[in-house]
C-alpha positions in Angstrom: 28.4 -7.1 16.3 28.5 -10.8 15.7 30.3 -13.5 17.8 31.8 -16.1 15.8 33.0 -19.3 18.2 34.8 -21.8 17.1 35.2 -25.1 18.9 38.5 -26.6 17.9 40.2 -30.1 19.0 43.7 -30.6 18.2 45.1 -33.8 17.8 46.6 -35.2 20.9 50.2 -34.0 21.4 50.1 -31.3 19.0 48.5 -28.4 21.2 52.1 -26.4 21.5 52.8 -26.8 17.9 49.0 -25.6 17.4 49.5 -22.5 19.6 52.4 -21.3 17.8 50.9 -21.9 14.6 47.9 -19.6 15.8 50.5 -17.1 17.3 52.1 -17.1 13.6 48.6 -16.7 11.9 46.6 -14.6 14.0 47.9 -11.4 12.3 46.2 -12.8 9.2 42.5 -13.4 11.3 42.9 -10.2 12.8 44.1 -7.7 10.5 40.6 -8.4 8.2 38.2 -6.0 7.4 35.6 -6.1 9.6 37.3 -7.9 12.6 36.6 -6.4 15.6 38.5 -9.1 18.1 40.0 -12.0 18.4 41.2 -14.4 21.3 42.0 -18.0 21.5 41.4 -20.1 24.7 42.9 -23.5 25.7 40.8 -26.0 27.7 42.1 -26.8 31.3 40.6 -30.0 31.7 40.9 -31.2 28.5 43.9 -29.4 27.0 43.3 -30.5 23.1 40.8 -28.3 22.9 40.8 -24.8 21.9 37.6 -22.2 21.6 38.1 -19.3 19.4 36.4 -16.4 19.8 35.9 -13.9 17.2 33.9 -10.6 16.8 32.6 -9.1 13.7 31.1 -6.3 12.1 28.7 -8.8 10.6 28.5 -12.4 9.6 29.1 -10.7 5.7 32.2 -9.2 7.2 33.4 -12.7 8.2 32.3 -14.4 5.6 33.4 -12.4 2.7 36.4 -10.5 3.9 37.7 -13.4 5.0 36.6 -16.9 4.5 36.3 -16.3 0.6 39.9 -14.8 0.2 43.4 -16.1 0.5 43.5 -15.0 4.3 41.7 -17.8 4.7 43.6 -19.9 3.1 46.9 -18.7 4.7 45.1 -19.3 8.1 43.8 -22.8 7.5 47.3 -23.7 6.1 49.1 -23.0 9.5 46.8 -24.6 12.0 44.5 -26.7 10.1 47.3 -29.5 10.2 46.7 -30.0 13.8 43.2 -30.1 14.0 41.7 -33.4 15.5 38.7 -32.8 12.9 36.8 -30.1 11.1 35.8 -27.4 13.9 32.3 -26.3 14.7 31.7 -23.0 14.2 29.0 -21.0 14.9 27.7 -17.3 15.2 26.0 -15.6 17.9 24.7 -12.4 19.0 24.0 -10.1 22.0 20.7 -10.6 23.3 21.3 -6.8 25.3 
């Protein structure tokens, strides 16, 4: 299993908007081949900022079942318009 985390910052006043545009695509994140889970947080002290965490078969399974298809595509569509700026993403594993 592999933990993908995103680290996403919403332009300022757009966090509602951005959590209904997640609630409309996360169907498309989590219905891929290969996800496991998936759960979006909001920041308390700094509320423009959102962490999503994702688990995956494998960094493959993330990769090519969804970030080279149109499910990305769809995804990116709905919320990228709020983002502040690109998000950092990473991947991470269980160390037992």
């Amino acid at each position: 299993m592999v933990l993908e985390v995103a680290l996403i910052d919403v332009q300022a006043g757009q966090e509602e908007a951005f959590a209904k545009a997640y609630a409309q695509a996360r169907q498309t994140l989590a219905g891929t081949a290969g996800c496991l889970s998936v759960r979006m947080t909001q920041g308390i002290e700094s509320p423009s900022r959102f962490v999503l965490l994702v688990e995956w078969e494998s960094v493959e399974a993330h990769d090519e079942n969804f970030r080279a298809t149109e499910r990305f595509t769809e995804w990116r569509a709905l919320i990228g318009p709020h983002f502040a700026h690109p998000p950092l993403v990473e991947h991470f594993t269980d160390l037992g």
